[in-house]
Structure formats: structure tokens, C-alpha cells
VEXDREN-2710 file (C-alpha; in Angstrom, 1 decimal):
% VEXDREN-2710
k/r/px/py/pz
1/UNK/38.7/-9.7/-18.4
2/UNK/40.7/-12.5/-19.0
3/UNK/38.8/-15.8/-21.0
4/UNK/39.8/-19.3/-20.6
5/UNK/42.3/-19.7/-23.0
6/UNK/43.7/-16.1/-22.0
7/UNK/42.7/-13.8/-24.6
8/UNK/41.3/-10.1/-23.2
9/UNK/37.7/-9.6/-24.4
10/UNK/35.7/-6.8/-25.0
11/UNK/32.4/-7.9/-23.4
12/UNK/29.0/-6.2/-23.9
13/UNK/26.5/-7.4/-20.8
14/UNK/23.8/-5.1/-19.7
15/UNK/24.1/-6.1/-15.9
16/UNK/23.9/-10.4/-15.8
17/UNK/27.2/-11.7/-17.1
18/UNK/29.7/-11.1/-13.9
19/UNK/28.9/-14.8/-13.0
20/UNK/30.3/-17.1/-10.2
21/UNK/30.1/-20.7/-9.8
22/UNK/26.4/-21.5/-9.4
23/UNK/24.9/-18.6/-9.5
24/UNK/24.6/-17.3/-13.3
25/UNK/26.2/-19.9/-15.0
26/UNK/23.8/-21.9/-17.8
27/UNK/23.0/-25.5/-17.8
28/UNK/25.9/-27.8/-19.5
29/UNK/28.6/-24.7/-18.6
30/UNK/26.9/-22.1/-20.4
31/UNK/28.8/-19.5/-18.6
32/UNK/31.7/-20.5/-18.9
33/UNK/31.7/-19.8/-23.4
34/UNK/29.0/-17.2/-22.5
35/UNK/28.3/-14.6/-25.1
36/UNK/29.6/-12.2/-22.5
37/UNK/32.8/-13.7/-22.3
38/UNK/34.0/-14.5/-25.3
39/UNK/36.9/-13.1/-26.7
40/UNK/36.5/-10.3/-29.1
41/UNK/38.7/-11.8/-32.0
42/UNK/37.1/-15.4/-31.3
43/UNK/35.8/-15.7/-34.9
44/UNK/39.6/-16.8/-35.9
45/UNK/39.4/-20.4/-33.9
46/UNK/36.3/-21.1/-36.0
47/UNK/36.4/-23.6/-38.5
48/UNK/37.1/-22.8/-42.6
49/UNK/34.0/-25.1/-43.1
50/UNK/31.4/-23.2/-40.6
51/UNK/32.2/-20.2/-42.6
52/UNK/28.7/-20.3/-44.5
53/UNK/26.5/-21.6/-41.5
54/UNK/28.5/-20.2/-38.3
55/UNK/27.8/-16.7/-38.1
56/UNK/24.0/-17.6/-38.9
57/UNK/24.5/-20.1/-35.6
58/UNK/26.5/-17.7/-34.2
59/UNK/23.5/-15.0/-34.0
60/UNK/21.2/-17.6/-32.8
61/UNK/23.2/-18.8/-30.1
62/UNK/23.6/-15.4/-28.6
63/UNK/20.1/-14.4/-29.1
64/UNK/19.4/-17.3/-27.1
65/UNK/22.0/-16.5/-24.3
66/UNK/21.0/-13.2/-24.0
67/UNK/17.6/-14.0/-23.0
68/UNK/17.7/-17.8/-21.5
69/UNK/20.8/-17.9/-19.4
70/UNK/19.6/-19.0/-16.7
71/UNK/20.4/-16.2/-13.6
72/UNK/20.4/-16.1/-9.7
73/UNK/16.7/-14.1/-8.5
74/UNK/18.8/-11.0/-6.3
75/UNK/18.1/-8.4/-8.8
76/UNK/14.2/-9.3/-9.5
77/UNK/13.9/-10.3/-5.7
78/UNK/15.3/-6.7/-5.0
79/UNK/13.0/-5.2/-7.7
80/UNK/9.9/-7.2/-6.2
81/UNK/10.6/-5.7/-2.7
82/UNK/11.2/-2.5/-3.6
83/UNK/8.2/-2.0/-6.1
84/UNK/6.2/-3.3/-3.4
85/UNK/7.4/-0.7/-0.8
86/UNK/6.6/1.9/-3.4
87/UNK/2.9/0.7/-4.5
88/UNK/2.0/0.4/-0.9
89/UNK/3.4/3.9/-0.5
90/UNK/1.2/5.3/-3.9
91/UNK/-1.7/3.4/-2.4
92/UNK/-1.6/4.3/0.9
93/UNK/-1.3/8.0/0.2
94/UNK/-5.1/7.5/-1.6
95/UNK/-6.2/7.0/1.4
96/UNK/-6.3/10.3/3.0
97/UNK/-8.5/11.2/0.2
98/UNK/-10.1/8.5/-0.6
99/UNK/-13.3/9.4/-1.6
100/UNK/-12.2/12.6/-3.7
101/UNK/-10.2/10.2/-6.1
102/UNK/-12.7/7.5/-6.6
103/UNK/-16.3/7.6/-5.1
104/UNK/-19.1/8.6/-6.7
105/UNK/-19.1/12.3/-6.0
106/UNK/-14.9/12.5/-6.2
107/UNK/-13.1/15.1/-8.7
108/UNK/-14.4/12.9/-11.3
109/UNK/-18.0/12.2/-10.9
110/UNK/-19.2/9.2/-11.4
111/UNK/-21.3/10.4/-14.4
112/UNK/-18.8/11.9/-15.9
113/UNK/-16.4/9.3/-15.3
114/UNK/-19.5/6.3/-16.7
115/UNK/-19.8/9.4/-19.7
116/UNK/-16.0/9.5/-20.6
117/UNK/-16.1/5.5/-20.0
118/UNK/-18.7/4.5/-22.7
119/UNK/-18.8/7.8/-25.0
120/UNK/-15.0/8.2/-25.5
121/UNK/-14.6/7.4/-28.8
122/UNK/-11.1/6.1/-30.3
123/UNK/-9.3/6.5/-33.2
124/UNK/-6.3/5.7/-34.9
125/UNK/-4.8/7.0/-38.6
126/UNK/-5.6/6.3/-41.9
127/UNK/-4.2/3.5/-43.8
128/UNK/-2.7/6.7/-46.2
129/UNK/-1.3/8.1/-43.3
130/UNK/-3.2/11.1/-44.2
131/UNK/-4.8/13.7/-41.7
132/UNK/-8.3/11.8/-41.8
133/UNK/-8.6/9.5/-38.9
134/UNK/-10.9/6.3/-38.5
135/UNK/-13.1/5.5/-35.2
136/UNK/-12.9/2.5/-34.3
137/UNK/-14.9/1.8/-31.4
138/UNK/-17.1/4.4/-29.1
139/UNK/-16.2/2.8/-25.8
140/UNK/-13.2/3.2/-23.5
141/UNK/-11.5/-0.2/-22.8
142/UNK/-10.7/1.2/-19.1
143/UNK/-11.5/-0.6/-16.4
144/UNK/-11.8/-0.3/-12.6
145/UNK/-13.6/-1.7/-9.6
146/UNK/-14.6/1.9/-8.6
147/UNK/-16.5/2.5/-11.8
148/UNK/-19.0/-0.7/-9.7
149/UNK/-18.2/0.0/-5.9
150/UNK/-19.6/3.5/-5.5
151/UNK/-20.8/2.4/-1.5
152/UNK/-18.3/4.2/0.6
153/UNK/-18.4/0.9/2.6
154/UNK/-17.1/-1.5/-0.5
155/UNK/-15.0/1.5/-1.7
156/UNK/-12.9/1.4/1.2
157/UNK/-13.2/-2.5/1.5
158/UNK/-11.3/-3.1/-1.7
159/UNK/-9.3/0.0/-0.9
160/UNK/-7.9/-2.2/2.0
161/UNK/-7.7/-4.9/0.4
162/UNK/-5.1/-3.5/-2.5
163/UNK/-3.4/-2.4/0.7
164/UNK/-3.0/-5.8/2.0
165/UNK/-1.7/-7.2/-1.3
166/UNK/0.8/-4.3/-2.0
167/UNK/2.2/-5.0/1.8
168/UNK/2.3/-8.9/0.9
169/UNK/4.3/-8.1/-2.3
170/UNK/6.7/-6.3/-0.3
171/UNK/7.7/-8.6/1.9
172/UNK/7.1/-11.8/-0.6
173/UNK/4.0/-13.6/0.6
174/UNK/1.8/-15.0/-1.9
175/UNK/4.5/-12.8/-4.5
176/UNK/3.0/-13.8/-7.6
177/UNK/-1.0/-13.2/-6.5
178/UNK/0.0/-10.4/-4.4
179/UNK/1.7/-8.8/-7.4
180/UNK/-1.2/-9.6/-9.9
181/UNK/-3.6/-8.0/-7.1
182/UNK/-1.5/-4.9/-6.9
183/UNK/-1.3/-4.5/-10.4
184/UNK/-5.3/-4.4/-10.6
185/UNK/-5.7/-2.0/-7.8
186/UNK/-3.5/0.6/-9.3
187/UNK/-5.0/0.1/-12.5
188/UNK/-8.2/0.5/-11.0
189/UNK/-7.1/3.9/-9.2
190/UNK/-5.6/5.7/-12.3
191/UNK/-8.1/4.2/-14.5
192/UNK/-11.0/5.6/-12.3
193/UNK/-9.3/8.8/-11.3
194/UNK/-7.8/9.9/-15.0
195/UNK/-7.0/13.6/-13.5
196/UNK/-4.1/12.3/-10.8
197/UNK/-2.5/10.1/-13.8
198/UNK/1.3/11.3/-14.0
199/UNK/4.5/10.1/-14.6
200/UNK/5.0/7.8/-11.1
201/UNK/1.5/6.3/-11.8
202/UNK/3.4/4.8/-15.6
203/UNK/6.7/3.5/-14.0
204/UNK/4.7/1.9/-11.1
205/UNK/2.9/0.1/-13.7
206/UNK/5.3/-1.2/-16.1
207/UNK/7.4/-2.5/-12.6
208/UNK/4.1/-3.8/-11.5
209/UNK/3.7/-5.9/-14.7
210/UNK/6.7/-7.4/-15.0
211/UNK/7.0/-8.6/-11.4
212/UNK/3.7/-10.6/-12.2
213/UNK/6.0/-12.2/-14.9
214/UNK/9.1/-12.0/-13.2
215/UNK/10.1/-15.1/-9.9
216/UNK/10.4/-11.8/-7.3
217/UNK/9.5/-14.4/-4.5
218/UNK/12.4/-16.7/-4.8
219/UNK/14.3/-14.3/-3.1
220/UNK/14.2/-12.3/0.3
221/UNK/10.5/-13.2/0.7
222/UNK/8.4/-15.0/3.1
223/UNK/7.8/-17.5/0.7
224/UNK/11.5/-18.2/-0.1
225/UNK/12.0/-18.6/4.2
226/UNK/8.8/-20.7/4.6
227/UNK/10.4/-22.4/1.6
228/UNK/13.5/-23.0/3.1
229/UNK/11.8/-23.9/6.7
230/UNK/9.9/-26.9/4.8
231/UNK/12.9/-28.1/3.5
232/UNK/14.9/-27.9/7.3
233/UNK/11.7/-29.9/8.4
234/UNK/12.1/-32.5/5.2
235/UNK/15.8/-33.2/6.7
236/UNK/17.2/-31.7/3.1
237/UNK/20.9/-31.1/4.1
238/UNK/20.8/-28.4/1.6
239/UNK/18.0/-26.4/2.9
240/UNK/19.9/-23.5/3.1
241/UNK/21.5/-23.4/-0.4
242/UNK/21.3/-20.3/-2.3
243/UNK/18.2/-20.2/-4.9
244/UNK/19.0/-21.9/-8.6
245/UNK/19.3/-19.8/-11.4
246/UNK/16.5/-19.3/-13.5
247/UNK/15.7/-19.0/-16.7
248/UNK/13.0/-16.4/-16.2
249/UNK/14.9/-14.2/-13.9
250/UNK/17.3/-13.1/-17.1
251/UNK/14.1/-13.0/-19.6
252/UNK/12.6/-11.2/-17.4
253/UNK/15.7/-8.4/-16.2
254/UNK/16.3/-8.3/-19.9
255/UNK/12.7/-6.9/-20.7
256/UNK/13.4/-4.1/-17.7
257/UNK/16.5/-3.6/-19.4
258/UNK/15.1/-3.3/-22.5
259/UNK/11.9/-1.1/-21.9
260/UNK/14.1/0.9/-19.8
261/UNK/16.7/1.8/-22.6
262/UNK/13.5/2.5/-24.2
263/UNK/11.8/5.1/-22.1
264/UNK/15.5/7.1/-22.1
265/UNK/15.8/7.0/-25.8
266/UNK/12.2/8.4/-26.2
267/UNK/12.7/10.8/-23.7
268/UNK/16.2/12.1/-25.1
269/UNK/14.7/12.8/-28.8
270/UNK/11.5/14.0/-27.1
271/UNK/13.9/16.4/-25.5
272/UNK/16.0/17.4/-28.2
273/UNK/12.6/18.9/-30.3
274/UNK/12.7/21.8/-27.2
275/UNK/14.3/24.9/-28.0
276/UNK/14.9/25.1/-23.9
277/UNK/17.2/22.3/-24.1
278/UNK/19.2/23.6/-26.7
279/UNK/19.7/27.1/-25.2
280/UNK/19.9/26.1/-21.5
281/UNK/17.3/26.8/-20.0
282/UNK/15.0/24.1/-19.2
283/UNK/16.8/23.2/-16.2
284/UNK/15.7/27.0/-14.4
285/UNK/12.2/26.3/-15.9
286/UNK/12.0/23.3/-13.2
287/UNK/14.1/25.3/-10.6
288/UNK/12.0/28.3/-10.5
289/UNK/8.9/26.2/-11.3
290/UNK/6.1/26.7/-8.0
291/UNK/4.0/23.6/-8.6
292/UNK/7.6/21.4/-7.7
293/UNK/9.9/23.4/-5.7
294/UNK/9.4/25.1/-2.1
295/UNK/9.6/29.1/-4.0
296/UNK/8.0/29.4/-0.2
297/UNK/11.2/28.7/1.7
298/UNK/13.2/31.7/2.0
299/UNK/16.4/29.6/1.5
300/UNK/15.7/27.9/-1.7
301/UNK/14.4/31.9/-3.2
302/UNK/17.5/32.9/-2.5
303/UNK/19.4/30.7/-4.2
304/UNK/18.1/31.4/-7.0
305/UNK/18.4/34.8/-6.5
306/UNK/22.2/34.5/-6.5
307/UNK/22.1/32.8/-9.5
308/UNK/20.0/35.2/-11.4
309/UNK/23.1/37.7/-10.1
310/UNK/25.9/36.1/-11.4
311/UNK/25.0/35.5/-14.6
312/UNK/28.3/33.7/-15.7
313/UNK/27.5/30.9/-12.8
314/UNK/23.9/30.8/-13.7
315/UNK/25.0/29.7/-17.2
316/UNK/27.1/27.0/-16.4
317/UNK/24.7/25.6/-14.3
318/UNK/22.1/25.5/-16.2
319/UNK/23.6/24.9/-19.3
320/UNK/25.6/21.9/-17.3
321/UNK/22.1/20.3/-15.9
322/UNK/20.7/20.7/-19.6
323/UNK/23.9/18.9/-21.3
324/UNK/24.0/15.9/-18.8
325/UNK/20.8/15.1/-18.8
326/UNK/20.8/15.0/-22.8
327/UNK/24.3/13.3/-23.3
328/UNK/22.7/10.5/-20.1
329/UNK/19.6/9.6/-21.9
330/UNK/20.8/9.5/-25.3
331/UNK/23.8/7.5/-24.5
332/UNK/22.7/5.0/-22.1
333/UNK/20.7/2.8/-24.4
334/UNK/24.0/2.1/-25.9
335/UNK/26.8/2.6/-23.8
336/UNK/25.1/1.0/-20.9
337/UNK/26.3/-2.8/-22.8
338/UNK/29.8/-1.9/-22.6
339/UNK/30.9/-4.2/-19.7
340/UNK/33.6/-1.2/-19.1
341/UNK/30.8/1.9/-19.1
342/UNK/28.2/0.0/-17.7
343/UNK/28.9/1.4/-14.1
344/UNK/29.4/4.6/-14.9
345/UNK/26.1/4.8/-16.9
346/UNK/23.7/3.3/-13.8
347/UNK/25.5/5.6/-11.9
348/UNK/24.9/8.6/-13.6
349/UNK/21.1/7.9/-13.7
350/UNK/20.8/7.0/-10.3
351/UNK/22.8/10.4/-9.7
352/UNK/20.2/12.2/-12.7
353/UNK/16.9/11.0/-10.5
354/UNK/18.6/11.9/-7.0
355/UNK/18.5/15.4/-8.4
356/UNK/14.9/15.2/-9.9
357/UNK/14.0/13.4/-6.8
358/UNK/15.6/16.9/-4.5
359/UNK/14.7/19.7/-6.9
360/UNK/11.4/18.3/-8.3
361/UNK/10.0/16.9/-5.4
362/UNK/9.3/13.7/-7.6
363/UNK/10.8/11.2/-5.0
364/UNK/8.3/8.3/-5.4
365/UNK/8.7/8.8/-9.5
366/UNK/12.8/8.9/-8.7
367/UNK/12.2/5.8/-7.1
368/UNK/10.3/4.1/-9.3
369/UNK/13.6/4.9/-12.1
370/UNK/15.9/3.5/-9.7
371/UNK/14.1/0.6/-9.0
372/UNK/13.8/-0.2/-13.0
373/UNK/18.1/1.0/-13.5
374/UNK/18.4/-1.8/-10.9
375/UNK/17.8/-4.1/-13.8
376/UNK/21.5/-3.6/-14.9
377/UNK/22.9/-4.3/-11.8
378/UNK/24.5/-7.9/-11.9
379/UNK/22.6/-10.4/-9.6
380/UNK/26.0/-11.3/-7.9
381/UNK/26.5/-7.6/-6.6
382/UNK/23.4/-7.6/-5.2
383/UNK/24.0/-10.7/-3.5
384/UNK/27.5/-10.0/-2.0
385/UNK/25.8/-6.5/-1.0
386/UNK/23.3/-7.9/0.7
387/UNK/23.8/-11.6/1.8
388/UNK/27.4/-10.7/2.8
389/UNK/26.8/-7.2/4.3
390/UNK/23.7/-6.5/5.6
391/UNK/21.9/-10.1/6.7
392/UNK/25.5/-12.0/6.3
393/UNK/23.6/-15.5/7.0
394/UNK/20.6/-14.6/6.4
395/UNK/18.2/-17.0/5.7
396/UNK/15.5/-14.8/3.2
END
């Protein structure tokens, strides 16, 4: 892109720094000097006598940029409405067995769950790092309303009332309660019900957490119309302004952004210790795997039996699935900065959890990945997207 004084920059963002008038920019003209935009060989109009103390400012000042530019709500407002969709979704689906996940005579029982809660003992290593471990406490520091409720009748009174506060996070009434509520009551399910604990039931939760940090109702919520209503009633002639950038909106897109670069880079290297990633294979191990893929649809069986007789095809498939999965999570927690990759990498991972989402059966897990990838996408796309194209003047 071109900078003020029209010098071509190489700009590193992560998602927030494609700003417009009014909507990203930082108090006193942040934006327009932003981190983001400044010009890659920028360091020549410095001054001889900052030398010593400019870089030192210079670090400081985009550490601070980074994190407390203030940014229009879309992305978390989209994150907030879409985490609550899914959490009322995960809680909902409890509901057909309700009493086999958390009453008192469920898959767990509720002595074995009270033994497992105050028996458990924990550990962590040695100060030597040696193969000795010390315990540190006998007691499981898990917590649930279900270990309490064990009355069919209060179990399925709180059950109902999670309900009602993942439905008012998802369409932004009460956001920040309604989000603190949900996050209990799906701590309170796993926490209770240890043996359904997966993959979805972690991504819920980290989204969970940081939309009770994060301003998810100051956009396409109730609260954000009532808002707006009070304001029409006030006789504000701007009552139908966009929201203000905030502060916390960027803080908090940058901790998605961060934990998310996080749980690829873990999950590349975990990867890369399997000997079916490094001779293809791991992709038919989830193809031809029976506890996530319809093997009882005559269809899908043979497709796979085609594969298995053309063995040349079979390899490049597999071997394809195994590479792009690797290169994708290894790469994105750095290439996904570059203002000019950054596209391409949030595509390929939506593209990465499609496929898990189709093959695996893992939709609500898929989900839950594309909701956190959203993080990177700039809060101006998602405004044009949907302000412009879907509700054009819409007042939410």
C-alpha cells in the first residue's frame, strides 16, 4: 500500500490494520502513522540524535499499537453471535440425555464423580526436573453445579437456565452476564461429565472466555438496538452512528489471535513426532476411521475402495492431505502477519476445517476454529459484508 508521504510499505497486521476513517483509527490520528502502515525503510527519516533512545521508543510504541489501537466491535460482535449460536447448540444437544451426562446415576456416578472430585490427587515435577514427581494437593479443583443439584427437578432447572443464557448471548442481551453464565454452565457440564470432554468442549471454552472479556454486545445485539432506540428517544441526531472504536475490541482480537497461532503451532510439532504424518498416511487413518465417517453408507465404502485400487491416486491424496495440513499449521503463526499472505492463510484454514468438518463429522469443533480464525479478519470487512450487504441499514 501506498503511505502518506508515498513510500510502498511492507506491513505486517494480523487482521485490524485495513482502517477507514472512524472506524480503526487511534485517538490523536493513531492510524494514520500506525505500526501497520509505516513504511518499511522508515528508520532513515529518524533523527541522528534518537539513534540511542529511538529504537528502544520505537519497540514500545508498537507494542502499545499492537494491542491498544482502539478498533470498530464487527469482528468480536461476530465472534459473540456466533459462539453463542454454537454453545446453545453444545447445550442443547445435552438435553436429550440429560440425565446420563450429569445426574446422579449418569455414566459417571455421582460417587464416582464426588471420588475422582476430592481423591484425585495432583502433581507436578520436581524442581530437578527428574522422574520423581511432588503432590501437591489431594483434591480436584473442578467444579460444577451438578456435583450439588442431583434432583432431576433442579438438574434440569439450571439445565434451562444455561439454555436461556447461551440464547441471550446469541442474540446480545445482557452480552456480558449472558456470556459469564454460559461460560459456567459449560464448565459445569464437562467438569461434571469428564468422559464426553473432547476437542469442541476446549475451543468452546477458550471463545467463551474471552467473549466475557471481549465488548461482543456493542455490535449486532439487542443491547446495541435498545441502545440506539434510547438514544432516538434522547433526540441524539447521531443515534444511528456506527459504534466507536474500542480499545478492548483490538486487546481482545489480539489474544484470539494470539492463542490461536498458538493452538496451530502446538498442534503442527505435535504432528510432526507421528511417523503417519511423515509417510502419508494419517489422512486414510481418519478416512477409513468408523467412530467419524459413515463406513455404513455404501457410497462413501466405495470411495475408498477406488482409492485403495489405484494406488498411484491413493498416494497423492493422501500424501497431499498430510502435506497441507503440516505446511498450514506450521506456517500460519507466522505468515498469517504478512498483510500480503494474510488472506491466503485464513483461507486455507477455513478451507482445512471445512474438510475436517465433511470427513470427520467434527462440524460443531469446525465451527468453533472458524469462529476463533475470524479473529484475523479486519473489522472493516466484516462491516462492509454485513452492514452493506446483508442488513444494508440495519440498525443492530
Amino acid at each position: 500500500m501506498k503511505t502518506m508521504n508515498g513510500e510502498s510499505s511492507e506491513t505486517h497486521d494480523g487482521g485490524l490494520s485495513e482502517t477507514q476513517p472512524g472506524v480503526s483509527l487511534g485517538a490523536k490520528g493513531r492510524g494514520k502513522n500506525s505500526i501497520f502502515d509505516r513504511p518499511a525503510n522508515s528508520s532513515k527519516n529518524t533523527n541522528n540524535s534518537k539513534a540511542n533512545s529511538g529504537d528502544s521508543m520505537g519497540w514500545f510504541e508498537q507494542f502499545d499499537r499492537f494491542w491498544f489501537t482502539p478498533v470498530a466491535p464487527n469482528t468480536i460482535g461476530l465472534i459473540r453471535l456466533l459462539t453463542g449460536c454454537l454453545i446453545f447448540y453444545i447445550t442443547l444437544c445435552y438435553s436429550f440425555e440429560l440425565l446420563a451426562f450429569v445426574g446422579p446415576d449418569g455414566i459417571v456416578n455421582q460417587g464416582l464423580a464426588d471420588h475422582f472430585r476430592k481423591n484425585t490427587s495432583m502433581y507436578v515435577m520436581a524442581p530437578e526436573w527428574s522422574e520423581n514427581t511432588i503432590e501437591i494437593t489431594k483434591t480436584n479443583l473442578s467444579w460444577s453445579i451438578f456435583y450439588h443439584a442431583t434432583s432431576p427437578y433442579w438438574i434440569w432447572a439450571f439445565h434451562l437456565g444455561f439454555l436461556t443464557a447461551n440464547f441471550c448471548m446469541a442474540i446480545g442481551f445482557f452480552s456480558r452476564t449472558s456470556s459469564i453464565l454460559s461460560w459456567i454452565g459449560a464448565l459445569a457440564y464437562v467438569h461434571r461429565a469428564p468422559s464426553g470432554l473432547f476437542g469442541m468442549d476446549a475451543m468452546i471454552m477458550i471463545l467463551l472466555f474471552y467473549m466475557i472479556i471481549a465488548p461482543g454486545g456493542e455490535i449486532y445485539s439487542l443491547d446495541h438496538y435498545f441502545q440506539k432506540m434510547r438514544r432516538k428517544k434522547a433526540g441524539d441526531p447521531n443515534w444511528n452512528e456506527s459504534p466507536k472504536p474500542l480499545i478492548l475490541s483490538n486487546f481482545v482480537t489480539r489474544m484470539i489471535q494470539i492463542h490461536f497461532c498458538i493452538i496451530y503451532l502446538a498442534a503442527a510439532t505435535s504432528k510432526l513426532q507421528g511417523s503417519s504424518w511423515w509417510n502419508g498416511t494419517a489422512l486414510w487413518g481418519v478416512l477409513a476411521n468408523y467412530s467419524f465417517n459413515p463406513m455404513h453408507i455404501p457410497a462413501y465404502t466405495s470411495v475408498l475402495v477406488f482409492l485403495t485400487k489405484h494406488k498411484m491416486l491413493w498416494e497423492i491424496i493422501m500424501t497431499t492431505g498430510c502435506v497441507y495440513t503440516i505446511i498450514l499449521e506450521s506456517s500460519f503463526p507466522f505468515l498469517v502477519w504478512n498483510r500480503k499472505l494474510k488472506w491466503i492463510m485464513i483461507c486455507g484454514s477455513i478451507i482445512l476445517h471445512t474438510g475436517i468438518g465433511i470427513l470427520m463429522g467434527l462440524t460443531t469443533f469446525s465451527l468453533c476454529m472458524v469462529a476463533l480464525v475470524l479473529g484475523f479478519v479486519p473489522p472493516e470487512f466484516i462491516g462492509n459484508l454485513i452492514d452493506r450487504h446483508l442488513f444494508r441499514r440495519s440498525s443492530i
